[in-house]
N, CA, C and O atoms as CSV, one atom per row, in Angstrom:
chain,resi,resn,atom,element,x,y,z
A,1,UNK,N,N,23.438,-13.948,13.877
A,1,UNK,CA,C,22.007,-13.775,14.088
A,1,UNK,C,C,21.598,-12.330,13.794
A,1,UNK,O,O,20.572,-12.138,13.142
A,2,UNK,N,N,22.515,-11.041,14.342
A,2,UNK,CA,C,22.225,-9.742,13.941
A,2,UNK,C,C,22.110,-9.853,12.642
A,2,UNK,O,O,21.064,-9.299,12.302
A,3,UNK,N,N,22.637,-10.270,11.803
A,3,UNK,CA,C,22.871,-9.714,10.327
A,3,UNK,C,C,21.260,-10.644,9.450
A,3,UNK,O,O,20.678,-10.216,8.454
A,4,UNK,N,N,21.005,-11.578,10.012
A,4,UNK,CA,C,19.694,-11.836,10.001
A,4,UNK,C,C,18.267,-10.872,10.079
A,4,UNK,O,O,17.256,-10.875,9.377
A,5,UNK,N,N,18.594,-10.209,11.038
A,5,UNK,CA,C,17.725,-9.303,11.398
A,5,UNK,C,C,18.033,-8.028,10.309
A,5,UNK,O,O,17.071,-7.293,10.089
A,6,UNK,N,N,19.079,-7.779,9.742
A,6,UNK,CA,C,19.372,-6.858,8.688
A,6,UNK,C,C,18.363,-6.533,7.308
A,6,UNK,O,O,17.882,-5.542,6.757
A,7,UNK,N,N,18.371,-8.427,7.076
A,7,UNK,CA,C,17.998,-8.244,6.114
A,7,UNK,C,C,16.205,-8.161,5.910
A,7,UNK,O,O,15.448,-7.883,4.980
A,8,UNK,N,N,16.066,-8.546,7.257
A,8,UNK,CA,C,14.380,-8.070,7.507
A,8,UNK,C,C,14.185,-6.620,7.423
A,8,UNK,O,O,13.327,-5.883,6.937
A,9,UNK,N,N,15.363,-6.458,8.114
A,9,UNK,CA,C,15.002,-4.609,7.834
A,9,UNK,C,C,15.684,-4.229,6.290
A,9,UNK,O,O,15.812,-3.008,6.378
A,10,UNK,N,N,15.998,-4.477,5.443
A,10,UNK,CA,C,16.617,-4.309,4.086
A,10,UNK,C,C,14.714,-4.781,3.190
A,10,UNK,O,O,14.199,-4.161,2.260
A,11,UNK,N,N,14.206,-5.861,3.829
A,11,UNK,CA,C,13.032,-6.302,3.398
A,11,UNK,C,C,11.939,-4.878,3.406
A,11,UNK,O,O,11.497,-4.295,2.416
A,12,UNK,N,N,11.685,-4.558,4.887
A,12,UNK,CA,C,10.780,-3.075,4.837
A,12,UNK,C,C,11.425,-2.347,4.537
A,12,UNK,O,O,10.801,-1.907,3.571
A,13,UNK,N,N,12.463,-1.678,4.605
A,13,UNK,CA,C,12.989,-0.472,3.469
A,13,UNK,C,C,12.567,-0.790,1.774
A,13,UNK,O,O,12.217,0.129,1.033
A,14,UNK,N,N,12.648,-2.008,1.383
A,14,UNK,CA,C,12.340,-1.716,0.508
A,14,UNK,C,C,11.234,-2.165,-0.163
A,14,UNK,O,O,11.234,-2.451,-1.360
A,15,UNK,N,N,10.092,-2.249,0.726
A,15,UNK,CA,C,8.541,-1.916,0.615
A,15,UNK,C,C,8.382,-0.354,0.596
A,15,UNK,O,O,7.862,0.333,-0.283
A,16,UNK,N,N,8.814,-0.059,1.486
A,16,UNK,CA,C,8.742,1.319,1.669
A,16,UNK,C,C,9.398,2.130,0.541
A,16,UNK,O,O,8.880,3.222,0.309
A,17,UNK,N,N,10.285,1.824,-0.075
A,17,UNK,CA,C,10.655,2.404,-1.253
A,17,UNK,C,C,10.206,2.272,-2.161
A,17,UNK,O,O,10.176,3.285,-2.860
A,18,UNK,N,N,9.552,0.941,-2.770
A,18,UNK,CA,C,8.835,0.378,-3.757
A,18,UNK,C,C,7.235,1.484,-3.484
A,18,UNK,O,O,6.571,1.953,-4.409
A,19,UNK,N,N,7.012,1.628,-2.361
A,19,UNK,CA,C,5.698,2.304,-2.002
A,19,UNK,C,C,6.346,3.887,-3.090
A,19,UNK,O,O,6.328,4.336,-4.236
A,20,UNK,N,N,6.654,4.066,-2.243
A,20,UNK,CA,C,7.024,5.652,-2.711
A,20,UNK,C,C,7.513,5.879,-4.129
A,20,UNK,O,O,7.152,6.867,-4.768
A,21,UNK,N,N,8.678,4.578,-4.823
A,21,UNK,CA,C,8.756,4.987,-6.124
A,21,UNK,C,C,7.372,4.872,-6.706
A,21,UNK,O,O,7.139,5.702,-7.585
A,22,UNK,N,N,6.346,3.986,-6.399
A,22,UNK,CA,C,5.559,3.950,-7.614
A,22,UNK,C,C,4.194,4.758,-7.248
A,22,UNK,O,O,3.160,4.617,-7.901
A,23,UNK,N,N,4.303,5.528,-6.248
A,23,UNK,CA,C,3.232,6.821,-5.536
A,23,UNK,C,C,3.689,7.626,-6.726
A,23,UNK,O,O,2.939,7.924,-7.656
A,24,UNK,N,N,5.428,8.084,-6.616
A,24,UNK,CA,C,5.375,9.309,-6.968
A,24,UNK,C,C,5.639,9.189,-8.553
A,24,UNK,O,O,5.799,10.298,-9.061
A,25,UNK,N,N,5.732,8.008,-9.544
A,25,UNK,CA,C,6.024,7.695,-10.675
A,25,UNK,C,C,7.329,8.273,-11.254
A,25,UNK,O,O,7.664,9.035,-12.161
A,26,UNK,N,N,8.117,7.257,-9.916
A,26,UNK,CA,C,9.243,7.381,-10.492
A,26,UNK,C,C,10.060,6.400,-11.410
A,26,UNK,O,O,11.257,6.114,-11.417
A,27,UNK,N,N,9.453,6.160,-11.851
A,27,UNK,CA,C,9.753,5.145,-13.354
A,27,UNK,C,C,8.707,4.372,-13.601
A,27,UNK,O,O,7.600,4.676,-13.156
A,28,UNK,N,N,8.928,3.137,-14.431
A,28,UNK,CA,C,7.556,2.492,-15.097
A,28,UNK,C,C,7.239,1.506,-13.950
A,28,UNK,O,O,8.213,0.932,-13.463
A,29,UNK,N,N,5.902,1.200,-13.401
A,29,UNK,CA,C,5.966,0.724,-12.246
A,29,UNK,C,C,6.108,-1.165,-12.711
A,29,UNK,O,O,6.339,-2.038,-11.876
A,30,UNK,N,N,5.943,-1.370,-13.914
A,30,UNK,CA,C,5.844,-2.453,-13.669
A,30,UNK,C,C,8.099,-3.108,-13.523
A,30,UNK,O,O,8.730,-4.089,-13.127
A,31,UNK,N,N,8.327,-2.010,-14.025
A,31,UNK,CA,C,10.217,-2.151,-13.640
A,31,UNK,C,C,10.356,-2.199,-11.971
A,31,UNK,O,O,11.163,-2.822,-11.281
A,32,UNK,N,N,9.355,-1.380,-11.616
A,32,UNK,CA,C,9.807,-0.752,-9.976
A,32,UNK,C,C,9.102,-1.943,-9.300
A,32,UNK,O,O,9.701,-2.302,-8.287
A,33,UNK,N,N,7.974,-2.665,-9.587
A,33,UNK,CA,C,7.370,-3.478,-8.956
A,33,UNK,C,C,8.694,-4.803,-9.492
A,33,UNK,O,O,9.395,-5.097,-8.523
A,34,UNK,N,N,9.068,-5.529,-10.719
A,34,UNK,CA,C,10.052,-6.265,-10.602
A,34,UNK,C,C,10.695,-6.499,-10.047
A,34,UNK,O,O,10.744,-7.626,-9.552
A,35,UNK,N,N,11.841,-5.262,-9.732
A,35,UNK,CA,C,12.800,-5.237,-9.051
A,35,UNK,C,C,12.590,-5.670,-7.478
A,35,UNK,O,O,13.194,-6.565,-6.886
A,36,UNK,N,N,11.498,-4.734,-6.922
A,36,UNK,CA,C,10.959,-5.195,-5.817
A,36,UNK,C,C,10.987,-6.325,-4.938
A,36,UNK,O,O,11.590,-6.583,-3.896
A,37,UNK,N,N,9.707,-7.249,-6.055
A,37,UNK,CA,C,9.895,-8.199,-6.026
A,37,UNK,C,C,11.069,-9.234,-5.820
A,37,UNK,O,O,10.983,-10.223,-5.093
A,38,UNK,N,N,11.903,-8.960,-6.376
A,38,UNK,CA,C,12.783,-10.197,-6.817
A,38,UNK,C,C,14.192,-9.690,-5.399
A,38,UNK,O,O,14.774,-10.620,-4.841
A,39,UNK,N,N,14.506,-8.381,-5.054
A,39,UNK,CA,C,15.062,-8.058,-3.800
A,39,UNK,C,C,14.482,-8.410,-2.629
A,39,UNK,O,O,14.998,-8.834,-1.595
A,40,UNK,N,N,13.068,-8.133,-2.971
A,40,UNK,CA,C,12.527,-8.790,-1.714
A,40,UNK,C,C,11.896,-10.585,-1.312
A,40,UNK,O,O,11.345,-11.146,-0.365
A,41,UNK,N,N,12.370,-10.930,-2.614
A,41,UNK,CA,C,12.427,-12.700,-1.955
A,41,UNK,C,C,13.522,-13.149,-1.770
A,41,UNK,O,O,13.625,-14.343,-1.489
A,42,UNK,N,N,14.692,-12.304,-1.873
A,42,UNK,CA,C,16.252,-12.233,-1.847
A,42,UNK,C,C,16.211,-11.814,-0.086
A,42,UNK,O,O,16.946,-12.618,0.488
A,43,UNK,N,N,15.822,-11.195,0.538
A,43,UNK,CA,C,16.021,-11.010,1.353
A,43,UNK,C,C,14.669,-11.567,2.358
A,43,UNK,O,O,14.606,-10.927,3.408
A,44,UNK,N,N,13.942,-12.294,2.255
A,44,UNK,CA,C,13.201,-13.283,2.745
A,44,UNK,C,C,13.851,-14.170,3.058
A,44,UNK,O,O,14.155,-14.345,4.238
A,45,UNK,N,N,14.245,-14.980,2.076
A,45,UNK,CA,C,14.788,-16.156,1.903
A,45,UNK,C,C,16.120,-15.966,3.137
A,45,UNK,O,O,16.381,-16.613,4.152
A,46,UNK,N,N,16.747,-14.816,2.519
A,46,UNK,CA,C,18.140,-14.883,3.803
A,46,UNK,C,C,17.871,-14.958,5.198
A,46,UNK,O,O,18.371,-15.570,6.142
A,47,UNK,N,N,16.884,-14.114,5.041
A,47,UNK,CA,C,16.275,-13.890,6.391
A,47,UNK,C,C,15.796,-14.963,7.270
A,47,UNK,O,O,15.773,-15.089,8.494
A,48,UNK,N,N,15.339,-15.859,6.083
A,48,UNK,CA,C,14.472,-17.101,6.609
A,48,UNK,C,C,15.335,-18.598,6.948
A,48,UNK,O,O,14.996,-19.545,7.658
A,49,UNK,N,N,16.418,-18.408,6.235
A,49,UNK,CA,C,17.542,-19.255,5.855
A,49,UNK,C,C,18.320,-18.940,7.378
A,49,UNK,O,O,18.127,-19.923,8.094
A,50,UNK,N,N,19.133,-17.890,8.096
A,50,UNK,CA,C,19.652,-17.562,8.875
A,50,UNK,C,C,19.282,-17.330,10.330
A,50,UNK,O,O,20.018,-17.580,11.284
A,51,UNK,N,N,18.104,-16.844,10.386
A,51,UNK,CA,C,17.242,-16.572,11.796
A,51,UNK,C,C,16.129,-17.556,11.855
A,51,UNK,O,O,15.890,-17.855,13.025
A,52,UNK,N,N,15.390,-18.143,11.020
A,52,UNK,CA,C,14.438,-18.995,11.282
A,52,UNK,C,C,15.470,-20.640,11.055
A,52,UNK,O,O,15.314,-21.663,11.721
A,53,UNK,N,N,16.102,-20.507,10.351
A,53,UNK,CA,C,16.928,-22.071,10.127
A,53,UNK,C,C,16.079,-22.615,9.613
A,53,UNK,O,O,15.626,-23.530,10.302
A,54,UNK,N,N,15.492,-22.444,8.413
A,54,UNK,CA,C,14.606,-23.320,7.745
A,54,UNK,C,C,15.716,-24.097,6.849
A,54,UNK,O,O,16.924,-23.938,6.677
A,55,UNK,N,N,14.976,-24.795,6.475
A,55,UNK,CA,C,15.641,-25.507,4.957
A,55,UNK,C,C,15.676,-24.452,3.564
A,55,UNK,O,O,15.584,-23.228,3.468
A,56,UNK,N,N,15.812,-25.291,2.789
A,56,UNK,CA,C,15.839,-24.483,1.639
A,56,UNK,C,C,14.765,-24.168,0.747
A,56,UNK,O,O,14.320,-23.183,0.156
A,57,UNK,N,N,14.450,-25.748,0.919
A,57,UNK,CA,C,12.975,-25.183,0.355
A,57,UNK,C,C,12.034,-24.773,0.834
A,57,UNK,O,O,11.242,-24.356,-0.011
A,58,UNK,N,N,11.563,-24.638,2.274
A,58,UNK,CA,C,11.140,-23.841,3.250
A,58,UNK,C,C,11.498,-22.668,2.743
A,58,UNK,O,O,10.663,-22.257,1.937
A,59,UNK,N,N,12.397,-21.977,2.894
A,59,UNK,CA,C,12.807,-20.396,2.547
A,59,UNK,C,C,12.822,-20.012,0.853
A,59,UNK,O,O,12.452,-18.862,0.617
A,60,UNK,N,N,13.089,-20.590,0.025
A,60,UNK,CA,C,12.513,-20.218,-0.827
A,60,UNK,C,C,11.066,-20.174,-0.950
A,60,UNK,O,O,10.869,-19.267,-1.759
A,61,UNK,N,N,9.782,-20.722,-0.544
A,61,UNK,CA,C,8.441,-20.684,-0.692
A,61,UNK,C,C,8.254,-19.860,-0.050
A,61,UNK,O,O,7.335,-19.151,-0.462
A,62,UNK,N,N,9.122,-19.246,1.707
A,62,UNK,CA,C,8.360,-17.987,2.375
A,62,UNK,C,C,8.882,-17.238,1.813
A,62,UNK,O,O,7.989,-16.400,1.686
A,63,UNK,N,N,10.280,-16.589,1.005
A,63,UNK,CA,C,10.240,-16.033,0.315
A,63,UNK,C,C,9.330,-15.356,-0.940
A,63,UNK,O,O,9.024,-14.176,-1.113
A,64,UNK,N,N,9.039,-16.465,-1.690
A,64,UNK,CA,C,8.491,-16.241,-2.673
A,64,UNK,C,C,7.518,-15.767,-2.357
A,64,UNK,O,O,7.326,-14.652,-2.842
A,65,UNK,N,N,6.620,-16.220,-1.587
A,65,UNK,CA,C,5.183,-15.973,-0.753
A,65,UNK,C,C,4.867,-14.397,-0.356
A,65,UNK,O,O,4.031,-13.569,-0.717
A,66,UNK,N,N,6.373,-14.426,0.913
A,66,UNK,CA,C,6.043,-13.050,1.159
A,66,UNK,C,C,6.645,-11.876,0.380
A,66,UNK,O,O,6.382,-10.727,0.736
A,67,UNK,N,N,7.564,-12.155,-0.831
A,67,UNK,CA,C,7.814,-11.185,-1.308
A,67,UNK,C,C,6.887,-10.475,-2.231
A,67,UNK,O,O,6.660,-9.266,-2.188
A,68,UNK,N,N,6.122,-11.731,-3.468
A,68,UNK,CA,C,5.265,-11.267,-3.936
A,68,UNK,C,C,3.704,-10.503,-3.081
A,68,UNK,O,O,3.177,-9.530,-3.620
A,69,UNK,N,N,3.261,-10.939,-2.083
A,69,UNK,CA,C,2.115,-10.994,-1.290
A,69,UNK,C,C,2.386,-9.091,-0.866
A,69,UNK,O,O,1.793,-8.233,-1.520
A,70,UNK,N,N,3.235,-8.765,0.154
A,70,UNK,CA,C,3.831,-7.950,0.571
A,70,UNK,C,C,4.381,-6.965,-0.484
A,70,UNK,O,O,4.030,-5.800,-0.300
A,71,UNK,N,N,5.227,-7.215,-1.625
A,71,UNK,CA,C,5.439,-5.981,-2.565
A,71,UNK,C,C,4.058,-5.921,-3.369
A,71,UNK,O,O,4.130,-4.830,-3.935
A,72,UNK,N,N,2.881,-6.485,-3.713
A,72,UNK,CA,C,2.038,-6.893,-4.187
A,72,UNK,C,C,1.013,-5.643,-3.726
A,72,UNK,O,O,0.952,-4.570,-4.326
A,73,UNK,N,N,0.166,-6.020,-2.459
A,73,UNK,CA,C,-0.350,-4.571,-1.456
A,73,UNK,C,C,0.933,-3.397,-1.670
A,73,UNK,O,O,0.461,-2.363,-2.143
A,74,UNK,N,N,1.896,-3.342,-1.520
A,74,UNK,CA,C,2.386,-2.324,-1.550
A,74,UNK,C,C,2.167,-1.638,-2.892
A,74,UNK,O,O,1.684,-0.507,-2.858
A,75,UNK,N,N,2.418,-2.097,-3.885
A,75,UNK,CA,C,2.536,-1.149,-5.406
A,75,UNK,C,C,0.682,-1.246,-5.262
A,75,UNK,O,O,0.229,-0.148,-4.941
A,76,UNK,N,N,-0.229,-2.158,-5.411
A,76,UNK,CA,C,-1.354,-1.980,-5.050
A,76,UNK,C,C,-1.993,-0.479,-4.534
A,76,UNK,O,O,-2.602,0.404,-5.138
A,77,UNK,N,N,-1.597,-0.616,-3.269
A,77,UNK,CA,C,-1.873,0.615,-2.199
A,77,UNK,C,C,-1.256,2.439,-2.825
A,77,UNK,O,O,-1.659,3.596,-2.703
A,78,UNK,N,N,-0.009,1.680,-3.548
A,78,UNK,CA,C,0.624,3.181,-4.245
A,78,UNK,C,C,0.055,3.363,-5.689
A,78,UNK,O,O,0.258,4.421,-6.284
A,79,UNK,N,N,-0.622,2.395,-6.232
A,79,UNK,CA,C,-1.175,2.811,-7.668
A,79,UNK,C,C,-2.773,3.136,-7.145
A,79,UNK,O,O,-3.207,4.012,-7.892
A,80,UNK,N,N,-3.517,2.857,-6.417
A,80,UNK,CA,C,-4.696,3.478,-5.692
A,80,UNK,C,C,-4.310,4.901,-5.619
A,80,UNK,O,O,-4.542,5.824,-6.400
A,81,UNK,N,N,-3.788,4.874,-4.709
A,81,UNK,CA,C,-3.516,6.354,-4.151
A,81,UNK,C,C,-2.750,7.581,-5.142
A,81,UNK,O,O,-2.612,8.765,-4.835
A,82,UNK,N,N,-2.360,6.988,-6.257
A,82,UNK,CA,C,-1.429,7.844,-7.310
A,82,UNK,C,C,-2.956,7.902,-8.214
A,82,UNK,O,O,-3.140,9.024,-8.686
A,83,UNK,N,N,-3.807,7.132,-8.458
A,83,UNK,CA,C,-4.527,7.415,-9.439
A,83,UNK,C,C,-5.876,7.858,-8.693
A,83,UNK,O,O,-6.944,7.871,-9.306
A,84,UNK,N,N,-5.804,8.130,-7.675
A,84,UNK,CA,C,-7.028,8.889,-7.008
A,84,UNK,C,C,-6.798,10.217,-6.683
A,84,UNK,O,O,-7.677,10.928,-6.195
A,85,UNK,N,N,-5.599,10.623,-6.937
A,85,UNK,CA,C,-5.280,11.856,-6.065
A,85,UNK,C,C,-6.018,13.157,-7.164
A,85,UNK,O,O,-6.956,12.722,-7.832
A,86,UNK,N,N,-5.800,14.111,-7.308
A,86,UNK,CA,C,-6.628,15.301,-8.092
A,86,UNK,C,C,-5.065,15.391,-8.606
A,86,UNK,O,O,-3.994,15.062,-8.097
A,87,UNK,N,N,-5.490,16.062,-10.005
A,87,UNK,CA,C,-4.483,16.411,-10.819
A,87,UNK,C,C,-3.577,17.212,-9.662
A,87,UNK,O,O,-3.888,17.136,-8.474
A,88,UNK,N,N,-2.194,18.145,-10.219
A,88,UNK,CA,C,-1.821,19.300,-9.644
A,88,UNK,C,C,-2.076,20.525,-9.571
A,88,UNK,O,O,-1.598,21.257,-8.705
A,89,UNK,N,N,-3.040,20.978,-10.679
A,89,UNK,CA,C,-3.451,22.628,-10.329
A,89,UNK,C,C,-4.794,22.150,-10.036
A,89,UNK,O,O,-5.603,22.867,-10.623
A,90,UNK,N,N,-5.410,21.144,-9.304
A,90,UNK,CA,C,-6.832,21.234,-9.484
A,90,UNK,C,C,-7.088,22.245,-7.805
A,90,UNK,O,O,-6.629,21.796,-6.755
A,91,UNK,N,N,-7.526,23.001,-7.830
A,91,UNK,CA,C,-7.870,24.007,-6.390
A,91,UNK,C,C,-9.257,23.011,-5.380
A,91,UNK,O,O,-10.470,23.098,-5.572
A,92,UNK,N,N,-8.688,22.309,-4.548
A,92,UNK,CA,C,-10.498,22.090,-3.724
A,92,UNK,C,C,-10.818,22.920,-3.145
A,92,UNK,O,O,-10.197,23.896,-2.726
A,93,UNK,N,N,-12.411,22.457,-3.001
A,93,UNK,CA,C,-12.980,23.897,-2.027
A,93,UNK,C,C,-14.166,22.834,-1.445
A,93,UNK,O,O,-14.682,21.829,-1.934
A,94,UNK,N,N,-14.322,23.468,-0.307
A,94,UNK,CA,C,-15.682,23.031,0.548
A,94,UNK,C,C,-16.894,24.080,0.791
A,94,UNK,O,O,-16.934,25.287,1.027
A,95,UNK,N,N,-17.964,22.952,0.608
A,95,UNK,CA,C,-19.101,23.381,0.308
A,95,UNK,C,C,-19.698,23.761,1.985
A,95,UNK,O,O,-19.237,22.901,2.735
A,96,UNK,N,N,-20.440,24.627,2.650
A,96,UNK,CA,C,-21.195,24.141,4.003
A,96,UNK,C,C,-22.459,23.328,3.503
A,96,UNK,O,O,-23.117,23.363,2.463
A,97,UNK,N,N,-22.529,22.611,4.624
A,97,UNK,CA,C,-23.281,21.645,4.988
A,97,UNK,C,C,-24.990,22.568,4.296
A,97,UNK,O,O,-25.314,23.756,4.302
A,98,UNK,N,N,-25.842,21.071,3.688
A,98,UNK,CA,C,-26.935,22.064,2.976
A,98,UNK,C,C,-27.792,22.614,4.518
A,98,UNK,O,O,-28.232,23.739,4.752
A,99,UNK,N,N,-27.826,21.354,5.428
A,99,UNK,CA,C,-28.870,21.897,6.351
A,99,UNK,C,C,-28.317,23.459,6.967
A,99,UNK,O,O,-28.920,24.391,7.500
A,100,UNK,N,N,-26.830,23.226,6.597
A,100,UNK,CA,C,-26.663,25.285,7.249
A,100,UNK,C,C,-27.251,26.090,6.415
A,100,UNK,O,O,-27.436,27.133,7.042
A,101,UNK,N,N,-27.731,26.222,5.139
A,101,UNK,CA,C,-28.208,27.059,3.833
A,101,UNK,C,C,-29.283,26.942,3.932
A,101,UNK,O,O,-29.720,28.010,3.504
A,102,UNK,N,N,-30.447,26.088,4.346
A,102,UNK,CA,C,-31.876,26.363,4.596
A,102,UNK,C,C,-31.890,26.966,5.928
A,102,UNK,O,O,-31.086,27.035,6.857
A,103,UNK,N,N,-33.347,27.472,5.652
A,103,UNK,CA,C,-34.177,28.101,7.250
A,103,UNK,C,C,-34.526,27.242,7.973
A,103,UNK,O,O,-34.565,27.367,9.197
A,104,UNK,N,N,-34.867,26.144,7.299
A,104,UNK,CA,C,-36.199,25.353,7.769
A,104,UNK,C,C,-35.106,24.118,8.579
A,104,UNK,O,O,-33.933,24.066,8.209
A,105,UNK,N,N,-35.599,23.193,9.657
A,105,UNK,CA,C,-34.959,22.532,9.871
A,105,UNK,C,C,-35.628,20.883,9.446
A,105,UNK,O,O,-36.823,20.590,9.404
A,106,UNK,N,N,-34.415,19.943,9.156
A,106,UNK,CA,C,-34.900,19.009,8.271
A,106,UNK,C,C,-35.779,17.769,9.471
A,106,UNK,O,O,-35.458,17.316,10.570
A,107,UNK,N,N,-36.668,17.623,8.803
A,107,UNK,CA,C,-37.320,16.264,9.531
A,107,UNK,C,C,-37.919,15.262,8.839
A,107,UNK,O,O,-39.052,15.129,8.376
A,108,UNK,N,N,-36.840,14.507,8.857
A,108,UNK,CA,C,-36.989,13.010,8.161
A,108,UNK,C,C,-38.295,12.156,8.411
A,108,UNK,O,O,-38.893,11.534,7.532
A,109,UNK,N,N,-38.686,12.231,9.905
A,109,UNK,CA,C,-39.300,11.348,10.443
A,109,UNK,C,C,-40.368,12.321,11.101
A,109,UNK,O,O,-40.492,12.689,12.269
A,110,UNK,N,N,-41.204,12.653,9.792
A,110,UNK,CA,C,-42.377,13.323,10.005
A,110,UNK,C,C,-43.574,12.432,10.168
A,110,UNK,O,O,-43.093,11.308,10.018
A,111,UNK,N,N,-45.135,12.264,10.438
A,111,UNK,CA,C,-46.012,12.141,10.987
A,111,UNK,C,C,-46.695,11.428,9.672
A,111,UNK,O,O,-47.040,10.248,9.613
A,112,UNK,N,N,-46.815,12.438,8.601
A,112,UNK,CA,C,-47.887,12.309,7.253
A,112,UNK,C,C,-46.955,11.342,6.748
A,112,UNK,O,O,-45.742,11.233,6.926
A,113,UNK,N,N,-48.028,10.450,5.873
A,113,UNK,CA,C,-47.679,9.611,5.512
A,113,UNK,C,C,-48.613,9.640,4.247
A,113,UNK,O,O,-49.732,10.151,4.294
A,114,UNK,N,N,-48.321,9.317,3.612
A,114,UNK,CA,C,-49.151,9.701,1.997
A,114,UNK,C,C,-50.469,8.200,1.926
A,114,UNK,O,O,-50.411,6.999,2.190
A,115,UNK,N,N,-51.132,8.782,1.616
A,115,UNK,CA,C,-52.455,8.201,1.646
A,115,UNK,C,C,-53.191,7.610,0.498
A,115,UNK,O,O,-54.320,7.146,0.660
């Protein structure tokens, strides 16, 4: 039954790795998302096969299901975040707020009303 539980944790390690290779482009993601994939319905299936006692074809479909579904958001979530980030020399800077740069204070919900 422990070694069941292994391979659930062999399952999030390697979300979590799949996250990070394809954040930091460490190879072509659609190789890194493959591989992923196909380890992680490998270790569904065992998982599902040994601790849940499904059948077979039961564990191959939650496999399949959750490996694609689950590595799926993951490379998802890491190609968002890799293609939003600012180049590497780009410098940010913050602006203050405009209402600190005027005198005047702002009032939206003034009286006049145009006529």
């Amino acid at each position: 039954m422990a070694i069941g539980y292994l391979f659930l944790a062999l399952f999030v390690a390697t979300l979590v790795v799949t996250y990070i290779a394809v954040r930091r482009a460490l190879g072509p993601t659609l190789y890194i998302g493959g591989a992923s994939i196909i380890l992680s319905i490998i270790f569904v299936v065992l998982y599902s096969l040994i601790v849940r006692e499904n059948s077979a074809a039961q564990a191959l479909f939650a496999g399949i299901v959750g490996g694609v579904v689950f590595d799926g958001v993951a490379i998802a979530l890491a190609v968002f975040f890799r293609t939003s980030q600012p180049p590497a020399g780009t410098e940010l800077t913050s602006y203050p707020a405009q209402e600190q740069n005027s005198n005047e204070r702002r009032n939206d919900h003034s009286d006049s009303s145009p006529e």
